[in-house]
matplotlib code that plots the C-alpha trace (Angstrom):
import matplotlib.pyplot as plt

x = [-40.7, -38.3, -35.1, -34.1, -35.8, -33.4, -31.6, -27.3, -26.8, -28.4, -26.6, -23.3, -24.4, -25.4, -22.4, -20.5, -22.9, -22.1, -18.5, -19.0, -20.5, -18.4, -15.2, -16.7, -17.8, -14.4, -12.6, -14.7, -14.0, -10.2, -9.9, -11.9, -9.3, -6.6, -8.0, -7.9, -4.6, -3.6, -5.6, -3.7, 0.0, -1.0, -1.8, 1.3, 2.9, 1.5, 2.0, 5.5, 5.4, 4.2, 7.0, 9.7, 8.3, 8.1, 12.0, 12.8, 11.3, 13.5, 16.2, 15.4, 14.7, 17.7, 20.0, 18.7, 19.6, 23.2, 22.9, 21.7, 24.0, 26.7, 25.8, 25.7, 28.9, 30.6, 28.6]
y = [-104.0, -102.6, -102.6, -99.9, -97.1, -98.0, -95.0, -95.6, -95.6, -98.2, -100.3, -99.7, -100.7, -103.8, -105.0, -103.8, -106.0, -108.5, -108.6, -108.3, -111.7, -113.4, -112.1, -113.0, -116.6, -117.1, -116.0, -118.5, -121.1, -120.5, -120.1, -123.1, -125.0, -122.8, -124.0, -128.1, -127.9, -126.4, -128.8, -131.7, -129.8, -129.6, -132.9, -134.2, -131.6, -133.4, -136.8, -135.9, -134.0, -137.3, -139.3, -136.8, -137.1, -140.6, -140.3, -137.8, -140.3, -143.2, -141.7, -140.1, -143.3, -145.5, -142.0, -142.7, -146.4, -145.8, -143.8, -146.1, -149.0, -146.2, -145.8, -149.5, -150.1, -146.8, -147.4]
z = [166.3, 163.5, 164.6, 161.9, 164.0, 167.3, 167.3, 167.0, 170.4, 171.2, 168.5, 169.6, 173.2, 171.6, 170.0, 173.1, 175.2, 173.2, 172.9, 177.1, 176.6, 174.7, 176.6, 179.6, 178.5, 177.3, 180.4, 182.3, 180.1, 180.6, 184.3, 184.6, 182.8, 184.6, 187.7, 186.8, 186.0, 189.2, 190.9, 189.2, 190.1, 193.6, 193.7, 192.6, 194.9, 197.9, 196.8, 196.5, 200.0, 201.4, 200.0, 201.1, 204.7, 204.5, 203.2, 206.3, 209.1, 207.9, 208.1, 210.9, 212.4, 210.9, 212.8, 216.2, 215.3, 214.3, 217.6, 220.3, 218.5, 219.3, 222.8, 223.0, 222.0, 223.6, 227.1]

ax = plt.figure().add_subplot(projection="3d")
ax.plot(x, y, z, "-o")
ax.set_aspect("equal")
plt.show()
């Protein structure tokens, strides 16, 4: 087929298809990426969840300590 006799039309539509293509690869490409690093930040968000929790039921545990010891000593 000669590509010379495609009327303009169908040119234009081509390199419009085309840029489609390439902006949509490269929109993939980047949310992908977008997406791993998000991963990773929520990670470390819930690691350091954990650890605050941990923190909270020490304490929370060493309070009811200092209480009972008070009780004990106040009883």
């Amino acid at each position: 087929m000669d590509f010379s006799q495609l009327p303009p039309e169908m040119w234009v539509q081509g390199i419009f298809c085309a840029l489609f293509c390439w902006l949509l690869k490269f929109t993939m490409t980047e949310s992908k990426e977008r997406e791993a690093k998000l991963m990773t930040q929520i990670e470390k968000q819930n690691e350091t969840n954990e650890k605050i929790v941990s923190s909270l039921n020490r304490l929370e545990k060493d309070v009811m300590d200092i209480k009972t010891k008070g009780e004990m000593t106040n009883g």
